[in-house]
Every structure is written in structure tokens, then in C-alpha cells.
C-alpha positions in Angstrom: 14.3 -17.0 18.4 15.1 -18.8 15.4 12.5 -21.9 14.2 13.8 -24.9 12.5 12.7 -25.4 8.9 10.8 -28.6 7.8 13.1 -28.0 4.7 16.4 -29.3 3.6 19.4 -27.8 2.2 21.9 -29.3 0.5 25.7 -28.3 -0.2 25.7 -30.1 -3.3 22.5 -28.3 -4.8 24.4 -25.3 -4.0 26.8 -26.0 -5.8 24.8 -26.9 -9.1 23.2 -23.3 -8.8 26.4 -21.8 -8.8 27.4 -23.7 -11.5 24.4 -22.8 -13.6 24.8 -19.0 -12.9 28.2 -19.5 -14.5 26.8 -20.6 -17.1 24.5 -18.1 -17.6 21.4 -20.3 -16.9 18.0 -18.4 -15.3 17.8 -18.0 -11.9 14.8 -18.4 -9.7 13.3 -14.5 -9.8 12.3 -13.0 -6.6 10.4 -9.9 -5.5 10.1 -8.7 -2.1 6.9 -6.8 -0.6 7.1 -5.4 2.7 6.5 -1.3 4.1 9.3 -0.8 5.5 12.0 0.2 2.9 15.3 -0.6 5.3 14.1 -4.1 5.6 14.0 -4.0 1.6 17.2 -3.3 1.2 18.5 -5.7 3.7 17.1 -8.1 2.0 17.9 -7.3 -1.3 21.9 -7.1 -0.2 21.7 -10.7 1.8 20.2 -12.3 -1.4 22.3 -10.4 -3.8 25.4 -11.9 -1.7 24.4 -15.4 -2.2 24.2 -15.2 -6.1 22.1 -18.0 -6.4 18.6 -15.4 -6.9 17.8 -12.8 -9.0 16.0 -9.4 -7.7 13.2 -8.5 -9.9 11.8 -6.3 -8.4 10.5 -4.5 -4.5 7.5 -2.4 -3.6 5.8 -1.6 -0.6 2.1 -2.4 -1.0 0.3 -5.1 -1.4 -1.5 -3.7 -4.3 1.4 -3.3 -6.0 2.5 -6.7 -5.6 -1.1 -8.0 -6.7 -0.8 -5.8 -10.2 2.6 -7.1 -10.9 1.5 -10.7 -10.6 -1.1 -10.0 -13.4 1.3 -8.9 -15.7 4.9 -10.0 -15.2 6.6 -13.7 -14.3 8.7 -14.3 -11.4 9.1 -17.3 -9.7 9.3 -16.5 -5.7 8.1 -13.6 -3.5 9.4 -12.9 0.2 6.3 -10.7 1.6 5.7 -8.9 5.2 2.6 -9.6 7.4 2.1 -5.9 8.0 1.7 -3.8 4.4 1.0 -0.5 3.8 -2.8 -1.2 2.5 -3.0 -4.4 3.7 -2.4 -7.4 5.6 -0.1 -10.8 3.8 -3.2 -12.7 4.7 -5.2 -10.5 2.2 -2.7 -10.8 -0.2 -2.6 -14.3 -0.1 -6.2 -14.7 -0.2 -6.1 -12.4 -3.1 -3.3 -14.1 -5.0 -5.5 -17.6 -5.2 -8.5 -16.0 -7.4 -5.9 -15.0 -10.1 -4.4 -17.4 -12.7 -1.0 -17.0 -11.8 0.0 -17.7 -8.4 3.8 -16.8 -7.4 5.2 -19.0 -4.6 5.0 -16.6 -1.4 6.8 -16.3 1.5 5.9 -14.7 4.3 8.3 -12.7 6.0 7.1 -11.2 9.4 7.9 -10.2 13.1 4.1 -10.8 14.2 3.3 -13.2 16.5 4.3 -17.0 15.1 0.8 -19.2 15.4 -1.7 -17.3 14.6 0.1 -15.7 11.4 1.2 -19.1 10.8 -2.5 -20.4 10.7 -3.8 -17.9 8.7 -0.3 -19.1 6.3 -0.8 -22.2 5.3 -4.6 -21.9 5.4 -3.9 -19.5 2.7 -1.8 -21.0 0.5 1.8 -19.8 1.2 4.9 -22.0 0.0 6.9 -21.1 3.0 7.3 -19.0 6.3 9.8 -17.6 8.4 10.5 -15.2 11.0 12.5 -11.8 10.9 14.3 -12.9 14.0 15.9 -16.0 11.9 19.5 -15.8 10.7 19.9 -14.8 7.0 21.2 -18.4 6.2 17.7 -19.3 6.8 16.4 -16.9 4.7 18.3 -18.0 2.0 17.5 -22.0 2.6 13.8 -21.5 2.2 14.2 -19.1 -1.2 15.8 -22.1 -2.5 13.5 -24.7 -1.2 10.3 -22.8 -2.4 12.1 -21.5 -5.7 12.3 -25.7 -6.3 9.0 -26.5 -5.4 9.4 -27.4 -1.7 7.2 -26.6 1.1 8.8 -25.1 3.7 7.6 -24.2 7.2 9.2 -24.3 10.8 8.2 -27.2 13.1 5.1 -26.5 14.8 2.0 -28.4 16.7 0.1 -29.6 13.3 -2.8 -30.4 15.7 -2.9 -27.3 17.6 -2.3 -25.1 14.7 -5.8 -26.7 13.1 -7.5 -26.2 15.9 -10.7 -24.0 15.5 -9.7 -20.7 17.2 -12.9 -19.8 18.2 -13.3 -23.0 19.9 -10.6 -20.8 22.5 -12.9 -17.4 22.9 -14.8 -17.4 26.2 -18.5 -16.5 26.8 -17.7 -13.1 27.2 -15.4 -12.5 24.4 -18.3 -14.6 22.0 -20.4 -12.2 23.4 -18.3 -8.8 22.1 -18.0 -10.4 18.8 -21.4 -10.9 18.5 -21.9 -7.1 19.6 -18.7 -6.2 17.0 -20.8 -7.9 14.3 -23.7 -5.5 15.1 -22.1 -2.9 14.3 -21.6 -2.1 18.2 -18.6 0.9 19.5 -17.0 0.7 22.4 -19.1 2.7 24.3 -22.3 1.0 23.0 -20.8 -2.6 24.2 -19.6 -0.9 27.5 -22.8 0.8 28.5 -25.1 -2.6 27.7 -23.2 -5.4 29.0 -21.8 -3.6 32.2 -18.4 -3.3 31.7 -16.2 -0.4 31.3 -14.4 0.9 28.6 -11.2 -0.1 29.9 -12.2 -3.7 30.1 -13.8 -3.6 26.7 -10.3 -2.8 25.2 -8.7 -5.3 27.2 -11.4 -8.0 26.0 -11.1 -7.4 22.7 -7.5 -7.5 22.9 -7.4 -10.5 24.3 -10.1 -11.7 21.2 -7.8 -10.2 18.2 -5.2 -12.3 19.6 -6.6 -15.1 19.9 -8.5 -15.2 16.1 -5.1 -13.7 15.3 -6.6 -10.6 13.5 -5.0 -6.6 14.4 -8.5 -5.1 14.4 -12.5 -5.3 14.5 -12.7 -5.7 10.9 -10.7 -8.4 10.5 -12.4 -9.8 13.7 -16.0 -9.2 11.7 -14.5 -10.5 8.6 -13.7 -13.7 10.0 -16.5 -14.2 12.3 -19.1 -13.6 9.0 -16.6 -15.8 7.0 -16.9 -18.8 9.7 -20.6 -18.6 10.7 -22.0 -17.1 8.1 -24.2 -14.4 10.1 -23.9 -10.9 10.3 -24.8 -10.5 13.7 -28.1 -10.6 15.0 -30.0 -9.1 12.0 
């Protein structure tokens, strides 16, 4: 489903940047971070086509991406949700301790609100989805590559909203137990439940912090109440 962009685009700024690669003028730089090397390419061939951008450079990892910022210049980077060694989230939060701070992108299939969230809470430029046509693709390079926020239209006030505030007593209670340290089993065996429904709990809980696993889940329980469980 494709999400409109709170972004413009306009013909006749295209047509300046076409002008100015005639000319020989920079282009905005752009490297592209994501796993899977297929989408890489695609993407590299779509923004090649336009001739607007210039392709510095791809890799797979986030690491990667995090070493280049340190030592090379580039002006906009399109990045996945889902890396190799890590999530875009960490890479984000990553990116705003150095000195240099590309404009990012993210770039991902995963579910729209809670990546969304973790998006602009982290200090991306812009966001879009991989279902969206490549003409969108290209609309919010340019708007970001010109200092331009660009994000699709979404419920500001529910998209603030604390998601923990969401979690019912039960699922408070396995974070709580995750924060101890707790396995499945563990949690199973003291609060009554099987393992079964422990798994569908905490499925249920990842979702709605909008985290893939129990360390991000820990990570972000620590981060926003500052225990550690119950010791």
C-alpha cells in the first residue's frame, strides 16, 4: 500500500537538477545500506535512471555504514530496518553520537507505526515503505538531499503515544520477568501459563513496543524506566 509523503515535489526543481548535471555541478551523494543484495541493486538501477543522484557507495551492514560515515562525505543514505548485525534503529541511534550525521532514510517492509516511531524518535530525515512506487523513492531522495523532512501522513498523536501505556497486566508482568533475566520455561512454570502462551504473550509485547526480540524488549524497558528488573 503506498503512503503519501508530507513532501513536495516539484517539476521545475527537476528540471534545475538536470540542468546542473549538465553542467557538471555535484550531485547530492547517496549510499544505500540494506542485507539483502537484490534490493541493492534495484535500487541502485532506479536511482541511476533518474540522473539527478550519484551512487557512492552500498554495503550490507550496519557497521559498515557506521565506519564510512567517520571517514567519507556523502550527503543522503537510503537504509533497511532489518541489517545483517543490526537493526536501522541502532544505526540511527548510533549515527547521533558522531560528528557527522548523513541524512538517513529508512527503507523497510516492517510493520509502518512502530518502525515509524522508533524513526523519527531517532533522528531520521525521511521514511518510506518498500511497497511504494519507485517515483516515491526518488521524491523523498530529493526532498531530504535538500534539507526537507519527509515522512508519510500518519496520527502525530497516536504515533507519540507511550507504548507501554498499551501493554496489559500480564504482558507488564513478562517484561518484568524478561528483565530478570527469566527463559521461557522459568516464566511458564511461575506464573502458570504454558509455554505456548508465553510465546504468544511475548509476541503480542514485541509488537506492540515494536522491537523483534527480548533484548530489544529489555533494552527498551531499562532505557524507559530505568530498572533492571527486580534487583
Amino acid at each position: 500500500m503506498n503512503h503519501p509523503v508530507r513532501c513536495t515535489y516539484s517539476r521545475v526543481t527537476a528540471q534545475y537538477k538536470t540542468s546542473k548535471k549538465r553542467l557538471g555541478m555535484d550531485q547530492p551523494k547517496i549510499i544505500i545500506v540494506d542485507k539483502n543484495p537484490i534490493i541493492r541493486s534495484g535500487l541502485v538501477d532506479i536511482i541511476n535512471r533518474d540522473g539527478r543522484f550519484s551512487i557512492f557507495d552500498t554495503v550490507a551492514t550496519g557497521q559498515e555504514f557506521i565506519d564510512l560515515v567517520q571517514t567519507e562525505h556523502f550527503d543522503v543514505c537510503i537504509i533497511g530496518w532489518a541489517l545483517q548485525d543490526m537493526t536501522g534503529g541502532n544505526v540511527l541511534q548510533a549515527v547521533q553520537k558522531l560528528d557527522r550525521k548523513p541524512r538517513i532514510i529508512v527503507y523497510t517492509g516492517e510493520k509502518v507505526e512502530d518502525v515509524l516511531r522508533t524513526s523519527i524518535k531517532s533522528g531520521a530525515w525521511g521514511f518510506m515503505s518498500k511497497s511504494d512506487e519507485p517515483s516515491v523513492l526518488l521524491e523523498t531522495i530529493s526532498s531530504v538531499a535538500h534539507g526537507r523532512l519527509c515522512f508519510p501522513y500518519v496520527d502525530l498523536e497516536k504515533l507519540s503515544r507511550d507504548p507501554f501505556e498499551e501493554l496489559t497486566g500480564r504482558e507488564r508482568e513478562l517484561l518484568a520477568a524478561l528483565a530478570n533475566g527469566w527463559t521461557n520455561l522459568q516464566i511458564a512454570t511461575r506464573i502458570g501459563i504454558s509455554r505456548n502462551t508465553v510465546k504468544y504473550h511475548l509476541k503480542n509485547l514485541y509488537d506492540k513496543l515494536g522491537v523483534n526480540n527480548r533484548a530489544m524488549a529489555v533494552a527498551l524497558y531499562v532505557k524507559t524506566t530505568g530498572r533492571s528488573g527486580d534487583a
